[in-house]
N, C-alpha and C positions, 0 to 999 in steps of 0.2 A: 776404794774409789767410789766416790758419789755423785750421781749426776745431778747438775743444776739442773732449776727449773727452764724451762722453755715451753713456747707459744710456736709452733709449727704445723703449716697447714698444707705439706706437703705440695709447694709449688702448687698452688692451687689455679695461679692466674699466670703460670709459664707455659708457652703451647708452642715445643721446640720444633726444629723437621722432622715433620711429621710424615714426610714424604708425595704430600697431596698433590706437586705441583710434577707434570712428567719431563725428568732429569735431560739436556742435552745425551748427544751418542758422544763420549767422549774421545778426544782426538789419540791420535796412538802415541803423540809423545806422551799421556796421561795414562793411558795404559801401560806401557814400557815403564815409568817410573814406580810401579807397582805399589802405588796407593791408594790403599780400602778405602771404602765410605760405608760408615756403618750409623745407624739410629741409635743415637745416645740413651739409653736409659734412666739418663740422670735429670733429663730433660723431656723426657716425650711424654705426652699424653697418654696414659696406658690404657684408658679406656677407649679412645680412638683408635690406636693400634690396634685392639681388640674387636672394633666395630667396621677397620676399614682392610683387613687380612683375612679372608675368608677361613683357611688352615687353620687359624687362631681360635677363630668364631666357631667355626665345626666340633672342634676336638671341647672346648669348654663348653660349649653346649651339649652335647652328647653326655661328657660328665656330670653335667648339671643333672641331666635329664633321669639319667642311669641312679642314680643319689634319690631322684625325687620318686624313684617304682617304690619306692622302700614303706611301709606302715608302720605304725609305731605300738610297744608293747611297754605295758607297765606292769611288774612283779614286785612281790615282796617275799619274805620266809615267815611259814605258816609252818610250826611246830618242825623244822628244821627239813621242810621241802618249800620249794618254789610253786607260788602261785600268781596267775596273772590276777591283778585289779581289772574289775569289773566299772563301766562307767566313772573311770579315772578325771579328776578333775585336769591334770597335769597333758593329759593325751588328748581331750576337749580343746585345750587350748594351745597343741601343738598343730593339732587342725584346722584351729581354725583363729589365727593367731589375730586378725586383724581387720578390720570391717573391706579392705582394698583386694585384700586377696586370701587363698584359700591355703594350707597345711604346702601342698607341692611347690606350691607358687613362691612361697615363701624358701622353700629349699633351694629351689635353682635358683631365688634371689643371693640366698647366702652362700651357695657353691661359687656360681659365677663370681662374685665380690672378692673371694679368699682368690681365684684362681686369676683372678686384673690384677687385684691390690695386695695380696698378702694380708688382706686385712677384712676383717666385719665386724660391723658397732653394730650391735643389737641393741635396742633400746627399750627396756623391758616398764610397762606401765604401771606403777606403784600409788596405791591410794595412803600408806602410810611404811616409812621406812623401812621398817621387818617384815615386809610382807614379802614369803618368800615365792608363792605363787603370782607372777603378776597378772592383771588383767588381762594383757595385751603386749604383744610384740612386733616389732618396727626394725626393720633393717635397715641402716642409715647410708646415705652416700659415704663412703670411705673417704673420696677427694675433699669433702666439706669439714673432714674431724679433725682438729686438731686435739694433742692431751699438753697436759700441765701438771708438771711435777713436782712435789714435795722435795725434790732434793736429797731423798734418803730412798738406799735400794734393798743391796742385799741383807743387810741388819734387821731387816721387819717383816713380821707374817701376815701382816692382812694388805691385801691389796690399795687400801684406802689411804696406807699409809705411805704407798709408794706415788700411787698417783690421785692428786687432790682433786681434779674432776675432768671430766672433758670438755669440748666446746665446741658448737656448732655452728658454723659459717652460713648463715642464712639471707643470701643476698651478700651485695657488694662490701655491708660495714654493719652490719647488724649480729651480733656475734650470743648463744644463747651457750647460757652454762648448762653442764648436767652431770648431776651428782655420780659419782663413780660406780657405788650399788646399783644403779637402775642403768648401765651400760652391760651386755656381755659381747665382750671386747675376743674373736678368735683370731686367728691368727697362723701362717704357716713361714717355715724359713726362719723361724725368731734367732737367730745366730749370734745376733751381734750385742743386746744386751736385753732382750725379753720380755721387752714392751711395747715396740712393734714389729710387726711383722714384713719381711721382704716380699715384694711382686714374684712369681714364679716364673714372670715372663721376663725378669732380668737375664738369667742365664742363656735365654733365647735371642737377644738380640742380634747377634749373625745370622743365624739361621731365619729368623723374620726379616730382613735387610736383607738377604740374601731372595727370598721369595716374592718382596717387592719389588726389588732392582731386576728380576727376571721376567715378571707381568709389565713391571714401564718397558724396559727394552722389546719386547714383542707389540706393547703400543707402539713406541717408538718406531719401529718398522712396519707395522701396518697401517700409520696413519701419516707419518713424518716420510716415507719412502722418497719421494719424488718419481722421475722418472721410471718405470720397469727397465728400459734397458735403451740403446742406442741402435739408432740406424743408418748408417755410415758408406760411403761411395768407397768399395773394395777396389774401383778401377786404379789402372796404374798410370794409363798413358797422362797426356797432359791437356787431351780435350776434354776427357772426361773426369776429372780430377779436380777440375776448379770450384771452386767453396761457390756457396750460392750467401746472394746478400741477406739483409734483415729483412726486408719486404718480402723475398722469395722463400725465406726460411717461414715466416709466419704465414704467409698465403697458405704453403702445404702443410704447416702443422692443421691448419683449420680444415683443409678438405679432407687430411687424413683422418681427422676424428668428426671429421660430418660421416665420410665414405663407411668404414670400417669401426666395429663394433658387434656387440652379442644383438641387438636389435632386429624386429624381422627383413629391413628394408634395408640392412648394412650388411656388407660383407666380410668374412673373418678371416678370408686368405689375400696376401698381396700379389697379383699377376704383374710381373715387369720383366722388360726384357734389360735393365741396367743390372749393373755388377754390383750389389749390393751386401751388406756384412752386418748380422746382429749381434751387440753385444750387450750381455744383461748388465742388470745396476741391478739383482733381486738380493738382497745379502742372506747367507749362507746360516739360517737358523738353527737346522738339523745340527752342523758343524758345532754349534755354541751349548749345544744340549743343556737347552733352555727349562724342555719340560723333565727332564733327569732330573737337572738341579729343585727345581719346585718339591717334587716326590722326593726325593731323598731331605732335605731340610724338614718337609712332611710329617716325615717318619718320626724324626728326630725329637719333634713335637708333641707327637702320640706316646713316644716312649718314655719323656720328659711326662707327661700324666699320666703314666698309667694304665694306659688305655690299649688295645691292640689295631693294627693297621688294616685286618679284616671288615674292622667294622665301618669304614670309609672306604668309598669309590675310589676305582684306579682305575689305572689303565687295564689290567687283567684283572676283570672279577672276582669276587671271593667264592669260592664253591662253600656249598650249602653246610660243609661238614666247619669248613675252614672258618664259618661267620660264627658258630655257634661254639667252636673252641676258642675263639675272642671273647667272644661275650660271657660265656664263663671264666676266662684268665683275668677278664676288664672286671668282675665283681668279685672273684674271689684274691684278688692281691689288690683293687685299689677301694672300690665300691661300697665293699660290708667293710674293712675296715675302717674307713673314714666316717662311714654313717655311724658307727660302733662309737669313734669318738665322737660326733659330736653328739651324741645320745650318751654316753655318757658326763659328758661336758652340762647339759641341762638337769643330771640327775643330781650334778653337785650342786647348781647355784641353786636352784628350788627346794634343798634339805632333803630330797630323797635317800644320799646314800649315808647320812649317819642317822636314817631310821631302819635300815638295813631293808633298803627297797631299792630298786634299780629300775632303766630302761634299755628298750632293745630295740633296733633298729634293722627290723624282719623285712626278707628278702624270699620268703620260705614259698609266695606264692607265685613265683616267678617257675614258668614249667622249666624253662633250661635247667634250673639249679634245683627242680624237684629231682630229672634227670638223673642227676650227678650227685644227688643224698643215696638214690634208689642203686647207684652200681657200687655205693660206696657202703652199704649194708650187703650188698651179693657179697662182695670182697673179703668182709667180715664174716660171714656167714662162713665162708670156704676156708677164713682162716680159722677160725672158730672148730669146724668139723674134724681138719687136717690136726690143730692141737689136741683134740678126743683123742683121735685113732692113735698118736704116737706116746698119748701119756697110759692108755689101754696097755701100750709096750714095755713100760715101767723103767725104761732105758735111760729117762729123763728129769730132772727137778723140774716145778714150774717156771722155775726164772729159766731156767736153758732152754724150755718150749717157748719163753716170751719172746726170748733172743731170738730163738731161729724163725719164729712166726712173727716176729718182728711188729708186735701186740705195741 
């Protein structure tokens, strides 16, 4: 199977509910008939959703951020040990990639992008074809790229031959080409056929819908309320029981909100000696466990990247021990791996790894993770000691000391 070419610019000019507008409280026979309302994926703005969900914005910033501590390292093999490059021209320009912004800047450029779009167009500045160092590097709006296909997939090894170039949407009808070598094109989610990549926030869309639909309904009640509650003649007899007219009804609404109020000159209790009955209109928010729902979708989001729920505010703070086994879980399962790839991702397209030189994406001066090198050599150390004493015993081969010291 071969895909045709096509020209797709990812709904670029479709801007679905986005949810900006605050939803009526819908009626109960709408509730009763138990029908969701959820944010279509196929249609929303993903970078709005990301700019207007605070949960969303936290947790991809953080990642962003946590990606961009990182320093970069270039080695090669020097008589078949590792040694770092010294004033690397490759690590110069990963610093400092572009006259707009600096090495970091550019990282949580390109974290953020892959974690909206599934996607980032690097745009690498070429003064002549093969040149496999480029001047300069440009992370491009993901929304504005479209690619254009050769037609032919899995049959061909070079990329060039799968896709004939990209194209950039600059303005309403102004469309620029750019040749395929001078794109690095990353990408997460690739599932479906491994040319572009999925948004990561597709799989979130209940749980985003669900986080919004819970901040408008608590607008919804604290601004759309109406009345607090009623004040009603409890009497039973039949003098005092008669409805009061429209002139009689607004006369005393006005003097009750002249009289009574938090003001210094109002009063906040009603003295009467009538038979009177309060009943609230305040509706039952507790009951709806509004803010559960938020924290728990939350979570769900945090876990969805990666990351741990320590390291964001709650309602019960993280004790001190609790932030920093976060912060260690949050780079040692998502952080150095991801930097790892896309450090390696740059040692490919620049020729680094068939001169048999590589890059690394060191995290080494981070104290947390000094920390956790230092208990992680105690460890050895003691395993280390304990494999002495019991091969002194002669009891043992070394592989059955590896086993039990579990080397």
């Amino acid at each position: 199977m071969e895909f045709k070419p096509f020209k797709d610019f990812f709904n670029l000019f479709n801007r679905g509910n986005d949810y900006y507008n605050t939803p009526k409280i819908p009626s109960n026979n709408y509730i009763l008939s138990g029908q969701p309302e959820f944010l279509n994926p196929d249609t929303w703005n993903a970078f709005n959703i990301y700019m207007t969900t605070a949960e969303v914005y936290a947790v991809i910033n953080r990642l962003a951020h946590l990606q961009a501590s990182g320093t970069w390292r270039h080695y090669k093999l020097v008589n078949g040990e590792s040694q770092e490059v010294k004033n690397s021209d490759v690590i110069n320009l990963l610093e400092n990639p572009n006259p707009l912004m600096k090495g970091n800047q550019h990282i949580i450029q390109a974290v953020t992008n892959l974690s909206i779009y599934g996607n980032n167009y690097e745009y690498m500045l070429k003064a002549f074809d093969n040149q496999e160092i480029p001047d300069g590097l440009t992370n491009l709006n993901p929304s504005e790229i479209g690619i254009q296909l050769t037609g032919k997939s899995y049959k061909q090894s070079k990329i060039e031959d799968i896709i004939e170039y990209y194209e950039l949407q600059n303005g309403s009808s102004s469309i620029e080409k750019i040749e395929t070598n001078c794109i690095n094109h990353t990408k997460v989610n690739a599932v479906k056929n491994g040319i572009k990549g999925e948004s990561p926030l597709r799989p979130l869309y209940m749980e985003i819908s669900n986080i919004r639909s819970a901040y408008q309904f608590r607008n919804v009640i604290m601004n759309k309320r109406g009345a607090l509650g009623i004040l009603s003649n409890k009497a039973s007899n039949s003098e005092n029981s008669i409805g009061l007219t429209k002139n009689e009804r607004e006369r005393l609404e006005k003097q009750y909100q002249k009289d009574y109020g938090i003001d210094n000159k109002q009063m906040q209790v009603i003295m009467s000696n009538a038979s009177l009955e309060w009943q609230s209109m305040s509706f039952p928010t507790k009951d709806l466990m509004l803010f559960e729902e938020v924290e728990s979708n939350f979570k769900r989001i945090i876990d969805h990247f990666g990351l741990n729920d320590n390291l964001f505010s709650k309602e019960k703070a993280s004790t001190f021990n609790n932030l920093e086994e976060g912060l260690f879980q949050a780079y040692q399962s998502t952080v150095i791996p991801q930097g790892q790839e896309i450090a390696n991702r740059y040692a490919e397209i620049f020729g680094l790894t068939k001169k048999g030189e590589w890059l690394e994406r060191d995290f080494s001066h981070i104290k947390l993770l000094q920390q956790g090198d230092k208990e992680k050599s105690e460890i050895l150390e003691k395993k280390a000691n304990a494999m002495a004493k019991l091969k002194d015993l002669g009891l043992y081969t070394d592989d059955e000391l590896k086993e039990i010291i579990h080397f």
